[in-house]
C-alpha positions in Angstrom: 15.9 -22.1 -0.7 13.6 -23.5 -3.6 15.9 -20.7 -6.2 15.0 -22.7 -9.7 17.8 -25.2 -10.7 19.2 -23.0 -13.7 19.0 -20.2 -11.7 20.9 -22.0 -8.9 23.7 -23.0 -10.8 24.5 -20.0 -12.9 24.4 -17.6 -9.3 26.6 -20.5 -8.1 28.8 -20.8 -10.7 29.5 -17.0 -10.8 30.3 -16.7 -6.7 32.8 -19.2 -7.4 34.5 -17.7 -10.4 34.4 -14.3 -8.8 35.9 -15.8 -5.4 38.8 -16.9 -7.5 39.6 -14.3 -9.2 39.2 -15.4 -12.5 38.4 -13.2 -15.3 37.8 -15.3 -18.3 35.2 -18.1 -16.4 33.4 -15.0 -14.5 32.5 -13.5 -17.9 31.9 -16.8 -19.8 29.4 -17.7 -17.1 27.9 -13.8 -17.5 27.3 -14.5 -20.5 25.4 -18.0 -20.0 23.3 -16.2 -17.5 22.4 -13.1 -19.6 21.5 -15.7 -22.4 19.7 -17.8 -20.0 18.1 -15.0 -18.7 16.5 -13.8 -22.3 15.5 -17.3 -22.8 13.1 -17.8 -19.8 9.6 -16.2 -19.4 10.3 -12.2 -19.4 6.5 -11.3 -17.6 7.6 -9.3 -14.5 5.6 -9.4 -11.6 5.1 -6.1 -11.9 2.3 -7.1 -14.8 0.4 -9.2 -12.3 0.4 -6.8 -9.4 -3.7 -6.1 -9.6 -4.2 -9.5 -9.9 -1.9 -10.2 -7.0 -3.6 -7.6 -4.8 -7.4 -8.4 -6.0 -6.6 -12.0 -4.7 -5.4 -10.9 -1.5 -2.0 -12.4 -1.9 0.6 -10.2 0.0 4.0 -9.2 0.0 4.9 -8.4 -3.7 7.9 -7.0 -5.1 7.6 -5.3 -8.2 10.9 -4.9 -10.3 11.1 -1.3 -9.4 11.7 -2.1 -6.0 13.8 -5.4 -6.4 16.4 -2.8 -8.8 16.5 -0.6 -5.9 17.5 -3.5 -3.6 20.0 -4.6 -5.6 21.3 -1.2 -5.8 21.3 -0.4 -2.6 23.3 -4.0 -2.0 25.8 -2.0 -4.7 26.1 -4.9 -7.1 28.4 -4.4 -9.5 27.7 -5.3 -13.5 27.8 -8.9 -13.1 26.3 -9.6 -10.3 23.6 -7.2 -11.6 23.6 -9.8 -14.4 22.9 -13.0 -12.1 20.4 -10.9 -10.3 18.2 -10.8 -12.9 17.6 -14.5 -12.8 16.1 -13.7 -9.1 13.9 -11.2 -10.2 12.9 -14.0 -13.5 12.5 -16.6 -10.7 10.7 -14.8 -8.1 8.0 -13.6 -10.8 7.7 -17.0 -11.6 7.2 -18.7 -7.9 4.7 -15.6 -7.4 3.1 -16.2 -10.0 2.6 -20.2 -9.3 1.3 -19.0 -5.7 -1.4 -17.2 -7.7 -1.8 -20.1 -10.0 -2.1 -22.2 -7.1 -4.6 -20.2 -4.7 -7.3 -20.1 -7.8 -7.4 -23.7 -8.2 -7.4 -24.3 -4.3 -10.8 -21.6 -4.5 -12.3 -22.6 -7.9 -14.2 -25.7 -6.5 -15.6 -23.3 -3.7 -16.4 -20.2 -5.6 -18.2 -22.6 -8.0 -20.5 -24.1 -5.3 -20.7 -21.3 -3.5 -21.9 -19.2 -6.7 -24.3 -21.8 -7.5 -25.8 -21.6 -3.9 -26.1 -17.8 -3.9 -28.3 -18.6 -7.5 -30.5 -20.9 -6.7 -28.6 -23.6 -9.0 -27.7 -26.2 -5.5 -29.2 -25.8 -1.6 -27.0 -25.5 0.8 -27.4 -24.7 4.6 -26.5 -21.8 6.0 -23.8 -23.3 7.9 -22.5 -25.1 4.6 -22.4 -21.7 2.7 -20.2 -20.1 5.9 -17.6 -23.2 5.5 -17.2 -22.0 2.2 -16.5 -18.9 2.7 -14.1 -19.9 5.9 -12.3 -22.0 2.9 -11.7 -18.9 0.7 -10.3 -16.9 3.9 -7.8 -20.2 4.8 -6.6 -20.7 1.3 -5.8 -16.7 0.9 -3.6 -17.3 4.2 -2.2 -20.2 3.0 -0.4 -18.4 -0.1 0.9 -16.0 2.2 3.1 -18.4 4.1 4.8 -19.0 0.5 4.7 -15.7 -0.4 6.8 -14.9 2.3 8.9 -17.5 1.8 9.7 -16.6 -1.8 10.5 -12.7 -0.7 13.0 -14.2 2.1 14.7 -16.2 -0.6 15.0 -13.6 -3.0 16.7 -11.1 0.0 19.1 -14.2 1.1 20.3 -14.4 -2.6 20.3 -10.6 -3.2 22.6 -10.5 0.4 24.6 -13.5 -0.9 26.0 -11.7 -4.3 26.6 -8.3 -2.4 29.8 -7.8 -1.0 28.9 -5.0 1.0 28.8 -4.6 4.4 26.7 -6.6 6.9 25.5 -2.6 8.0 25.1 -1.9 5.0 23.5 -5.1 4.2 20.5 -4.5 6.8 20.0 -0.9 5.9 19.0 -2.2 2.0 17.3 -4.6 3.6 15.0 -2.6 5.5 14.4 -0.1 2.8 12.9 -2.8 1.0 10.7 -4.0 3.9 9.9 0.1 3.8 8.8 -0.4 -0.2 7.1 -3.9 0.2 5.5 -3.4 3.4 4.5 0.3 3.3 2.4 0.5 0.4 -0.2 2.8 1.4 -2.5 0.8 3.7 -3.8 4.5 5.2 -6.3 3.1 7.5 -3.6 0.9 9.3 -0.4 3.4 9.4 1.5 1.3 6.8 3.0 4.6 5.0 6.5 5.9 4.2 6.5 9.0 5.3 10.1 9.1 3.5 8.0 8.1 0.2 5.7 10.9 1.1 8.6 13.2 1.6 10.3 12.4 -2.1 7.0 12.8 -3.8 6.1 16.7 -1.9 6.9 19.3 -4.1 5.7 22.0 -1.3 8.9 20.9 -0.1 11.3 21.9 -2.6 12.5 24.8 -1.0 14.1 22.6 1.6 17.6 21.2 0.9 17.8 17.4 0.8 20.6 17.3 3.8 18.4 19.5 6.2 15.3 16.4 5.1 17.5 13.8 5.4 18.4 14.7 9.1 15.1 15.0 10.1 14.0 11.7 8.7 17.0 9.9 10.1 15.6 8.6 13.2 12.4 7.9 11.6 14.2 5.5 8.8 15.9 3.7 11.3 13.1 2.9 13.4 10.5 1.8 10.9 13.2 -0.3 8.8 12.8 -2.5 11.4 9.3 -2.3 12.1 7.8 -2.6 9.1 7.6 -6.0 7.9 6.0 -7.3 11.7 3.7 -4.6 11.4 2.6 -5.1 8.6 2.0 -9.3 8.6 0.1 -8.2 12.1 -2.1 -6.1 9.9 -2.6 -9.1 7.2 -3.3 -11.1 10.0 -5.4 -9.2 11.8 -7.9 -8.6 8.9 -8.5 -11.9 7.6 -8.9 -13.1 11.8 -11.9 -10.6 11.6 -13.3 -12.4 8.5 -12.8 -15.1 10.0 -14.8 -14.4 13.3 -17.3 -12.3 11.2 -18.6 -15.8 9.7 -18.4 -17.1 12.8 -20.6 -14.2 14.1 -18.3 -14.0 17.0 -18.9 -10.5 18.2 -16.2 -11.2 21.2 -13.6 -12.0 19.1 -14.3 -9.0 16.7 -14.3 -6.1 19.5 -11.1 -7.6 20.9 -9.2 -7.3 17.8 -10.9 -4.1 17.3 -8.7 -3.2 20.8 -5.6 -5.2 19.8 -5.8 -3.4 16.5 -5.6 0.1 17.8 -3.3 0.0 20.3 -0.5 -1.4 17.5 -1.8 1.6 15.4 -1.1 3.6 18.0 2.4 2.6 18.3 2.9 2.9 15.0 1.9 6.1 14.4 3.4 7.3 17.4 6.6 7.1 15.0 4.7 7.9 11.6 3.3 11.6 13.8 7.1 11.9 15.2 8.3 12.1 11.1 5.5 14.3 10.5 6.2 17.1 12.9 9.9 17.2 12.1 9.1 17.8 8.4 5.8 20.2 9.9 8.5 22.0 11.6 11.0 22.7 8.8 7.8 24.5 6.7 6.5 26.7 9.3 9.6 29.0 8.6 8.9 28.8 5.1 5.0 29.9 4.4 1.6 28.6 5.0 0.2 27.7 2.4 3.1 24.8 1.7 2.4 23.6 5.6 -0.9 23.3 4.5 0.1 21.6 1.0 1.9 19.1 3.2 -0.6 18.7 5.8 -2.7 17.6 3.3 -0.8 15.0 1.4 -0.5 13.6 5.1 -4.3 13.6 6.1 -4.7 11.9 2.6 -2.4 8.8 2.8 -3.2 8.3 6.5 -6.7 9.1 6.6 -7.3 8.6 3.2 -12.1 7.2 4.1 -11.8 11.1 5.0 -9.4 13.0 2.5 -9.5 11.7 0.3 -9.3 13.7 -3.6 -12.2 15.7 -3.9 -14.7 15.3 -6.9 -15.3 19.3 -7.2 -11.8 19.3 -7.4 -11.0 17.2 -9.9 -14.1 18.6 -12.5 -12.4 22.1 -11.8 -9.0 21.2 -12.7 -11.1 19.6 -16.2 -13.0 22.2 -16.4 -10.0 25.2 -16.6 -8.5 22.8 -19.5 -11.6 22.7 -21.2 -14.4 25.1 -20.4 -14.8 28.7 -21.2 -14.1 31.4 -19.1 -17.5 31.6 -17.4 -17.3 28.2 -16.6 -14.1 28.4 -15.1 -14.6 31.6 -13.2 -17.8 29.0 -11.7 -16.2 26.3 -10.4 -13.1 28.5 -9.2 -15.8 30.9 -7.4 -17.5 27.1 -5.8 -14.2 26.0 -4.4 -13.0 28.9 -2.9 -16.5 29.4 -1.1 -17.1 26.1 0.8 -13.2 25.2 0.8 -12.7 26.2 4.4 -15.5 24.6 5.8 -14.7 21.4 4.1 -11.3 21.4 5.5 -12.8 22.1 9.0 -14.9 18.6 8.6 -12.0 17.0 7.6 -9.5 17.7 10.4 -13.0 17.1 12.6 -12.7 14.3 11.1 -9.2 12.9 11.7 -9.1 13.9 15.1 -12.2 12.1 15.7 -10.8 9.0 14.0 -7.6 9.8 16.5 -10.0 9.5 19.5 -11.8 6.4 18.4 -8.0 4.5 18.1 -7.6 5.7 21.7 -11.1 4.0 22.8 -9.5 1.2 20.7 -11.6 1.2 17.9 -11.2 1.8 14.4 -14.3 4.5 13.4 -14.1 3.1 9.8 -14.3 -0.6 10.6 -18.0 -2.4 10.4 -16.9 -3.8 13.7 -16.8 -0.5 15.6 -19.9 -0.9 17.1 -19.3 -4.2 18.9 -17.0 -1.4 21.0 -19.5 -0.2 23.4 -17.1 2.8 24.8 -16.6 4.5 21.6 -20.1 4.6 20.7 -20.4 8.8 21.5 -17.2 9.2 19.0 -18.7 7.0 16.9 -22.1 8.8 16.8 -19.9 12.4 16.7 -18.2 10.7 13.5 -21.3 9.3 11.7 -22.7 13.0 11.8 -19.5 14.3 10.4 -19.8 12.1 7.6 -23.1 12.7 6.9 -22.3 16.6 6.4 -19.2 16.1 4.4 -21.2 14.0 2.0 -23.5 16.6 1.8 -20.7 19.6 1.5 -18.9 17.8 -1.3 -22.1 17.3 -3.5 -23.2 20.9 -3.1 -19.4 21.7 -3.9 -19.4 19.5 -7.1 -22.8 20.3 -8.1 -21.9 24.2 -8.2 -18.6 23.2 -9.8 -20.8 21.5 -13.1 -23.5 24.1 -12.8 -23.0 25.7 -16.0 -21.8 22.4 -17.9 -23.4 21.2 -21.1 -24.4 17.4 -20.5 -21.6 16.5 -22.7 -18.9 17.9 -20.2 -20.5 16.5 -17.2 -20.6 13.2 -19.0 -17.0 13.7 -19.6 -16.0 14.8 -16.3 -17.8 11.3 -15.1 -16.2 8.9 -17.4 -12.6 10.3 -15.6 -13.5 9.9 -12.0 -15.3 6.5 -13.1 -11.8 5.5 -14.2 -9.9 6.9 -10.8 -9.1 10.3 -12.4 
């Protein structure tokens, strides 16, 4: 383990001093470590998250997520205090590894730039290298990445005194938070996260939830973390044989790809019925409610929020009546047959994992057997895209240019 010397020592120290017994050292070394800990860099990695994700470097633990861990290893006050040197260490590897990756790609985003302006010539082949480069150095910071995440959960499971059981369930609820974060196209989603976050599902007492996730919870615990690195590895492969122009190599990952998604949502679908099944007592329109917030964070190319939508909600804080009773009238007209495209849509994206094939993909049309899904999909597409500029247009109908200029600075900004 690579922890930082200080960091080292003071963690050290404090196992030793708690193994002992003795009072008086355990809290003068507490106090050294909270000290030392307000003395070194305070930027979480929280702070650098976009830049983490924009550079492609994956797994990240925020501090959100690292507190939870350390909860769930129930870490009592000062351990809690030695912890936070992991969580100040780990920031700082991570954010080394970032440091690190830019300077590894500066030289070739320079030439690379310069060749797409005209500045240098380059052959086509030379400009391809480059661009391998970029991939390879991306994948390269991942191997530390990881390492830095398996450090900070050896450490974490070395102050606990918990448990090995319980040891491995806080374990795997942090693969769930690191792993799972919302990669809809692949299956990499908590449906426990989804579950927490559904308020069509506050009717239904948190023991009757609990059991019917329970099966679920266990399973992907353990699943997530190899699903998810095949998933990383699996897109940058494609890159990879993209500048290679190695059709081959794309449809068979294409393949490979879909039959893990298929595994995986196998067990995703499984969660989702139990949950289905515990509303369908209750009323429709909170099965529907939840049906949604699924087909959003799995299918999210196809469900995701709707522009109409969004100007309504704007519009019934800010408009006047008659502009209100508008967009409310627009909605409720073409709602139904949007949601018809939509679960056209899903299942069609279901049928094209079964050809092996992911419908969203570039790639899918070095598949030759999906081609009729494909074609089915493209049309669907083409009249949802149509349907939901119809919807927003009526929505903004009666809008002064002001408020539609309004209404597009929010959904330039992501609502």
């Amino acid at each position: 383990m690579t922890l930082c010397s200080s960091a080292y020592r003071g963690i050290a120290s404090l196992l030793d001093s708690l193994e002992r017994g003795d009072t008086m050292t355990t809290m003068r070394y507490v106090t050294v470590l909270v000290l030392l800990f307000f003395g070194l860099a305070a930027t979480s990695a929280a702070s650098d998250a976009e830049a983490f994700r924009q550079a492609g470097i994956e797994p990240v633990v925020v501090p959100v997520d690292f507190r939870t861990f350390m909860a769930d290893l129930q870490l009592g006050r000062d351990e809690m205090d030695a912890a936070d040197l992991l969580l100040d260490d780990y920031a700082t590897g991570m954010r080394q590894v970032l440091a690190d990756l830019r300077v590894k790609q500066e030289r070739d985003r320079e030439q690379l730039d310069a060749a797409l302006d005209g500045r240098i010539r380059l052959s086509a082949d030379a400009i391809r290298e480059l661009r391998l480069s970029l991939r390879m150095a991306v994948r390269e910071s991942w191997k530390v990445a990881d390492e830095r995440l398996q450090e900070m959960i050896e450490w974490g499971t070395l102050l606990s005194t918990v448990d090995s059981a319980t040891q491995s369930i806080a374990v795997g609820r942090l693969h769930r938070r690191v792993y799972l974060t919302g990669h809809g196209r692949a299956g990499l989603v908590d449906v426990g996260e989804l579950v927490a976050d559904a308020e069509e599902l506050e009717d239904i007492d948190e023991a009757t939830l609990r059991a019917a996730l329970a099966t679920y919870e266990q399973s992907i615990s353990t699943t997530a973390r190899d699903d998810a690195l095949a998933v990383r590895e699996a897109k940058i492969t494609d890159a990879i044989a993209s500048l290679q122009r190695d059709a081959a190599a794309r449809a068979s990952l294409q393949r490979a790809s879909a039959e893990r998604w298929r595994i995986r949502m196998a067990v995703q679908d499984a969660a989702i019925a139990a949950i289905t099944s515990l509303l369908k007592t209750n009323n429709d329109e909170a099965s529907r409610k939840w049906i949604d917030r699924v087909n959003a964070a799995f299918f999210p190319s196809v469900c995701s929020p709707l522009d109409a939508i969004i100007a309504m909600d704007w519009i019934a804080k800010n408009g006047d009546a008659a502009q209100t009773a508008q967009s409310q009238a627009c909605i409720t007209d073409s709602m139904e047959r949007l949601r018809t495209l939509r679960s056209e849509a899903v299942a069609l994206l279901r049928e094209g994992r079964k050809l092996g094939v992911d419908l969203d993909h570039d790639a899918a049309s070095l598949v030759s057997e999906a081609m009729d899904v494909r074609m089915r999909y493209l049309r669907n597409s083409g009249e949802r895209s149509v349907l939901e500029r119809e919807m927003y247009n009526c929505v903004t109908r009666l809008l002064s240019d002001g408020q539609k200029a309004a209404i597009r600075r929010i959904l330039a900004v992501g609502h």
